[in-house]
C-alpha positions as CSV (number, residue, x, y, z in Angstrom):
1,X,-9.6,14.0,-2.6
2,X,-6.2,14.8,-4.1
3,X,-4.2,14.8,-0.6
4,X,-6.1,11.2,0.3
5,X,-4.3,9.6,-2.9
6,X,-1.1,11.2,-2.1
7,X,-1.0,9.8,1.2
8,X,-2.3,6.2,0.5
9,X,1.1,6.7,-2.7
10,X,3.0,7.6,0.3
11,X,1.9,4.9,2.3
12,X,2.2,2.7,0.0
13,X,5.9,3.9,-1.3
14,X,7.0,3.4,2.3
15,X,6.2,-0.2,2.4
16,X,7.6,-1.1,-0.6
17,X,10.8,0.7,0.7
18,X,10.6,-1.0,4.1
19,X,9.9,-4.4,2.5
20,X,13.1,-3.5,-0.1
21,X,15.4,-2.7,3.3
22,X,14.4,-6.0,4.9
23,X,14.5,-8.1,2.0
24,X,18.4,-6.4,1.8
25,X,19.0,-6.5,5.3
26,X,18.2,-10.0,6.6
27,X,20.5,-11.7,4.1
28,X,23.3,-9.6,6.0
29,X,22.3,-10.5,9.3
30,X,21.9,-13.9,8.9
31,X,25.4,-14.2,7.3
């Protein structure tokens, strides 16, 4: 039970960094 929460924290920390680099990114590559 423990590992399945890790991994849906670690899913879930990777989209909140993917969603962090686009939200950084596209301003930079529209410009």
């Amino acid at each position: 039970m423990l590992v399945e929460e890790n991994i849906k924290d670690f899913k879930t920390a990777l989209t909140i960094c993917e969603h962090l680099i686009n939200y950084k990114l596209i301003p930079i590559i529209d410009r």
